[in-house]
C-alpha positions, 0 to 999 in steps of 0.5 A: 561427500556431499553437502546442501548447505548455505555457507562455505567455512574459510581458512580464516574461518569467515563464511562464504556464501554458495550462490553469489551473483557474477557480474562478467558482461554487466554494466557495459551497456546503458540500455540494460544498466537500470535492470541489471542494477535491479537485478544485484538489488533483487539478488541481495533482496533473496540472501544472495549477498556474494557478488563477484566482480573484476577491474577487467569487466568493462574496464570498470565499468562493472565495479561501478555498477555493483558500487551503484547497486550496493549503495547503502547496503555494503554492510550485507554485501560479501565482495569478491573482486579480481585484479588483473595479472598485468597489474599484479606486481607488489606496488601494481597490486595495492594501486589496482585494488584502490582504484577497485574500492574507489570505483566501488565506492567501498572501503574494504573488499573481502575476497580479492583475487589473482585473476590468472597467473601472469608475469609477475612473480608470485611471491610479488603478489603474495606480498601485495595481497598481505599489504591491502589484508594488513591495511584493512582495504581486503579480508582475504585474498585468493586465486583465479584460473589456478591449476593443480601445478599453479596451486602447488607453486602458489603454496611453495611460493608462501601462499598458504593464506589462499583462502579460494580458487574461482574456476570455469566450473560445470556439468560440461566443464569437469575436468577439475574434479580428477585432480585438482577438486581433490587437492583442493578439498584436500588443503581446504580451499574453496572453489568458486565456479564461474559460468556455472551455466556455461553461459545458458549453453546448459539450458536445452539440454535434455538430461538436464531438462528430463532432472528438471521435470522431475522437480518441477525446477528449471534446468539452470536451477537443477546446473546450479543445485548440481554444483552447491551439492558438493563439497567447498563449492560456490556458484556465481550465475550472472543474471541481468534480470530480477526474474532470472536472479530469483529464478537462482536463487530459488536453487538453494531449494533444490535438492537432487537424488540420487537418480538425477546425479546418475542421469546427469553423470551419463550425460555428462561423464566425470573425467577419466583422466587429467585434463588441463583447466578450461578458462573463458 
């Protein structure tokens, strides 16, 4: 099946957007703070209101740029941000996440996610996450890097209020689509692909450049249309320029035919048999 919508419907039933903005890499350097701040500000400028975040991206130092980039305007912004598996005990979990909105200068996230799974028990976690939803600090929470065995453990575990699995997602990296995409769909919880460009690796391509001819589109448009095409998919490109970020944008008004999907499925197969899941 496949959809061109611009929203995801939740298990809660809130709305996700399918283009977001990531945020890995950004705000470590001070050179490039004032475009990368424009950068978000442009993104939310053009409906791309999702932006992605993580206590291990630069320390913080991502968080407290998308803070400085959001200032008066959270009440548009759908936040997602991710605390780190080594911090993810019940009590770890609550004070990590309130370090999180301090630095974001935010009281509420609304997607907060398990970035791996780590050594702390599940059930632990769970626990946590239900503490920060019942306090008003988090809307839903979710998983990162999970994988078809983790999933099944995380729902055996009680973690059926997972609202959403961010995973390494695109034409190169498809391993997930022969089991776990399926049980995904299958119980209803969103994927968010990360690298959905696979870092700018996808751009010299010359399938994806040949799809993109064809439009009149770029290649990262034509990565980024090949993803939102499916079903309970949302992509997060990173972008560190206002140019590059309305250049994602306009993606959404990309429609692939049937031709280009074919073209891009032989140059990058589906899987022909289970693969574990790639992280970066």
């Amino acid at each position: 099946m496949t959809l061109d919508t611009h929203v995801i419907e939740l298990p809660s039933g809130q709305t996700m957007p399918t283009l977001g903005q990531g945020t890995w890499y950004l705000g470590e350097r001070p050179t490039r703070r004032r475009d990368e701040i424009a950068a978000l500000r442009r993104g939310l400028d053009l409906g791309m209101t999702m932006i992605d975040t993580a206590e291990m991206y630069g320390d913080g130092a991502s968080e407290e740029l998308v803070g400085e980039a959001i200032a008066g305007r959270g009440a548009d912004v759908f936040l997602v941000d991710k605390v780190l598996p080594s911090n993810a005990s019940r009590r770890g979990t609550v004070q990590a996440c309130r370090r999180s909105l301090q630095r974001l200068g935010v009281d509420h996230i609304d997607l907060y996610l398990l970035h791996w799974r780590g050594p702390h028990p599940l059930a632990e976690t769970i626990e946590a996450f239900a503490e920060l939803v019942d306090a008003g600090d988090i809307g839903q929470w979710g998983v990162s890097n999970f994988d078809l065995s983790d999933m099944t453990d995380l729902l055996e575990t009680g973690g059926s209020s997972c609202a959403s699995n961010q995973i390494l997602y695109n034409l190169t990296r498809r391993g997930p689509e022969y089991a776990l995409l399926p049980w995904l769909r299958e119980h209803r919880i969103p994927v968010m692909a990360y690298s959905p460009i696979e870092q700018g690796r996808l751009l010299g391509h010359p399938q994806i450049t040949e799809v993109a001819a064809r439009h009149g589109a770029t290649p990262a448009q034509v990565a980024l249309a090949w993803l939102r095409r499916q079903e309970m998919v949302a992509a997060i490109p990173r972008s560190s320029k206002p140019e590059h970020t309305r250049e994602n944008a306009e993606a959404r008004d990309l429609h692939l035919s049937t031709e280009d999907v074919t073209t891009l499925d032989t140059a990058f197969p589906p899987p022909a048999d289970p693969q574990p899941l790639e992280m970066l």
